[in-house]
C-alpha positions as CSV (number, residue, x, y, z in Angstrom):
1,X,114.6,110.2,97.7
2,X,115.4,109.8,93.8
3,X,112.8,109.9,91.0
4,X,113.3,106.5,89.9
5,X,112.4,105.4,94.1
6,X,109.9,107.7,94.2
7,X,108.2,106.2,91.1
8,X,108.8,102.6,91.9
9,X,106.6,103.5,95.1
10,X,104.1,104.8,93.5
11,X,103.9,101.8,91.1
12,X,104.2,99.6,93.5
13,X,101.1,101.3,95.8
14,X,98.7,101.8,92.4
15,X,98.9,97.6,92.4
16,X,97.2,97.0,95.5
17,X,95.3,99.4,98.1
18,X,97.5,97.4,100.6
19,X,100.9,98.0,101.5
20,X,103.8,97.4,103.4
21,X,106.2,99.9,104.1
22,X,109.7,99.0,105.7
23,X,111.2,101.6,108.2
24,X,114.6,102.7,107.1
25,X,115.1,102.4,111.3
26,X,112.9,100.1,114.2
27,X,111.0,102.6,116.2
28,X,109.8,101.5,119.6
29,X,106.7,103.2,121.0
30,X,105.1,102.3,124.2
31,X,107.2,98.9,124.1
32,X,106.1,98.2,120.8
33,X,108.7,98.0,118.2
34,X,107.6,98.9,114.8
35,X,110.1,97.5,111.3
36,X,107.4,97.9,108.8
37,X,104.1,99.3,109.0
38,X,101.2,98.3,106.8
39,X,99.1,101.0,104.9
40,X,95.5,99.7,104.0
41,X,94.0,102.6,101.9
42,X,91.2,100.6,101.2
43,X,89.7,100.8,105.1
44,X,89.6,104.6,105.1
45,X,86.2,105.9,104.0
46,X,84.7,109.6,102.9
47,X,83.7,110.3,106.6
48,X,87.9,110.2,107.6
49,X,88.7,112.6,104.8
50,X,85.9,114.9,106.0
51,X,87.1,114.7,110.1
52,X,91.0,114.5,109.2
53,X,90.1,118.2,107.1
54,X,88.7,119.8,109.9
55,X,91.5,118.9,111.8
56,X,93.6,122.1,113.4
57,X,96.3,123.0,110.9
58,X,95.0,120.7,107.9
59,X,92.9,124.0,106.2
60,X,95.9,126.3,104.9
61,X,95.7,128.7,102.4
62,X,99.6,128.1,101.4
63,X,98.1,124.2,100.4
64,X,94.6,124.8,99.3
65,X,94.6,121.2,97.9
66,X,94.1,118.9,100.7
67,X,96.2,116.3,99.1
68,X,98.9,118.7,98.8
69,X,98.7,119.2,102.4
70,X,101.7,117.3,104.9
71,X,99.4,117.6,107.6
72,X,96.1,116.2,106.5
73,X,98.5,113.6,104.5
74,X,100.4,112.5,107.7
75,X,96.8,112.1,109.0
76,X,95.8,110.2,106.5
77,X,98.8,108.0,106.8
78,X,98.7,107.6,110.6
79,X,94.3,106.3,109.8
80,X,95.6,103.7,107.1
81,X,98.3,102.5,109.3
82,X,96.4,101.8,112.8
83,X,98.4,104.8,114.6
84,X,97.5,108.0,116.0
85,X,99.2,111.0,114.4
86,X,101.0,111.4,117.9
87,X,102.7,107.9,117.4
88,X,103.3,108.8,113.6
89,X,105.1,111.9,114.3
90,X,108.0,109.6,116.6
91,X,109.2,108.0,113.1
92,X,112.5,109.4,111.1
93,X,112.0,112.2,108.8
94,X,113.2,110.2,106.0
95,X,110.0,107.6,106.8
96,X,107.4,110.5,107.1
97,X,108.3,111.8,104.2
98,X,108.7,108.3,101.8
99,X,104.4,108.0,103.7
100,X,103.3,110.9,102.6
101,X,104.7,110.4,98.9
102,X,103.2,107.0,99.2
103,X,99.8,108.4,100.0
104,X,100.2,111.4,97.8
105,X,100.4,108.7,95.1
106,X,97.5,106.8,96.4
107,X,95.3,109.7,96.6
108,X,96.1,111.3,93.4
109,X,96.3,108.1,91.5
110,X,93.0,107.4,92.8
111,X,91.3,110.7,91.8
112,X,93.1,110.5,88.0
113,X,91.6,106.8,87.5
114,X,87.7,108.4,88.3
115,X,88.4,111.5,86.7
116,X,90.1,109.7,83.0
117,X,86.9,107.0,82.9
């Protein structure tokens, strides 16, 4: 994914605590067919960040930042999206990682805004 993509994510994710996110592929799971899937940020509270984190394989020394983390950012995907990680896991490469750059963005955006007022 180029910069300038990556960026226009980003930009377009710090507008709203909403998004849509088309699938570069349809992915059918359990007879549902998913094109797009829609992130809402804004649902998650404290008590997800706390039980996604002590989550098998979240806690690693080689990411001590859990925003950092692909795990514990997949989860956090898979909460804002209405899927289980399980379900998550069945979409292309190429969509898991455009999410978790998405929610990198989110989070980090999020913690820059409280930490620069």
């Amino acid at each position: 994914m180029s910069d300038a993509l990556n960026s226009e994510l980003v930009d377009k994710l710090m507008e709203t605590k909403i998004t849509k996110y088309k699938l570069s592929r349809p992915v059918t799971i359990a007879d549902k067919t998913y094109t797009e899937l829609t992130l809402d940020f804004d649902k998650l509270t404290t008590e997800d960040m706390i039980e996604i984190s002590n989550y098998p394989g979240v806690t690693s020394q080689n990411s001590p930042i859990n925003e950092q983390n692909k795990t514990y950012v997949l989860h956090i995907v898979a909460r804002a999206a209405g899927l289980t990680i399980h379900e998550l896991k069945k979409f292309p490469i190429a969509d898991g990682t455009a999410l978790t750059l998405l929610a990198q963005g989110f989070l980090m955006s999020t913690a820059s805004e409280v930490l620069v007022q």
